[in-house]
N, C-alpha and C positions, 0 to 999 in steps of 0.2 A: 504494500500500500504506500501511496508518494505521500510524503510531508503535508500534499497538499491538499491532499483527499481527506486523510489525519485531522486536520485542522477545522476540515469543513464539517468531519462527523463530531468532532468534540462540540466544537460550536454550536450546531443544530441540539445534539443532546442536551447542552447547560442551556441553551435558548429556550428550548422548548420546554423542559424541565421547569425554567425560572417562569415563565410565562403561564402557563399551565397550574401550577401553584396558584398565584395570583390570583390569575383571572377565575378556576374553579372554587375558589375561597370568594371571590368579590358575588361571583354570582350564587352559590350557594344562600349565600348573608343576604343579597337580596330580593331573594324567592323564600325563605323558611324562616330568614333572623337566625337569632342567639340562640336557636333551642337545643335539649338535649341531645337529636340524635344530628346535630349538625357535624361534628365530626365522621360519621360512616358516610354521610349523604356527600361532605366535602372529597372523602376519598373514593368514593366511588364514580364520582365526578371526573376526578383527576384522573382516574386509571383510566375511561373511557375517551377524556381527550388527549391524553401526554401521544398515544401513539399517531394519532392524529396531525398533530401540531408538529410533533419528529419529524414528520412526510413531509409537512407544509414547508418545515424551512427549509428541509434539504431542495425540497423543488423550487422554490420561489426566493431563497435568501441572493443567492446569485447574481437576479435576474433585477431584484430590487436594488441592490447593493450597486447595478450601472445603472437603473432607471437614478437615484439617489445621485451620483455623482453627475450625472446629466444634468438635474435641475440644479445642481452647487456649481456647475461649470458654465450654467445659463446664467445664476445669479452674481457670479463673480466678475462675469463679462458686460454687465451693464452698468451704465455709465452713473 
């Protein structure tokens, strides 16, 4: 596997990871709130999307990462 490939699976993994956390916590709290079984709901949440969101970045980080330099090399070119 190249360095470069390496990079891009670690990446996707903590991305999706760190994200997935997050957002399945944000949205649990605001569909259910604070209640008791909000911890099984939050992780079953999360297992449902992490591999989901893996896929996402691995297909899309890429592709957004030159869409993103495109718009910062449009806005740095104006006047």
């Amino acid at each position: 596997m190249s360095d470069a490939l390496r990079l891009r699976c670690v990446f996707a993994f903590l991305m999706s990871l760190l994200m997935t956390l997050l957002m399945s916590a944000w949205v649990t709290w605001l569909n259910i709130g604070l209640q008791a079984d909000f911890l099984p709901r939050w992780r079953h949440a999360f297992f449902a999307a992490w591999p989901v969101a893996f896929c996402a970045v691995m297909l899309f980080a890429p592709r957004v990462q030159l869409f993103s330099r495109s718009i910062v090399a449009r806005l740095a070119s104006r006047p």
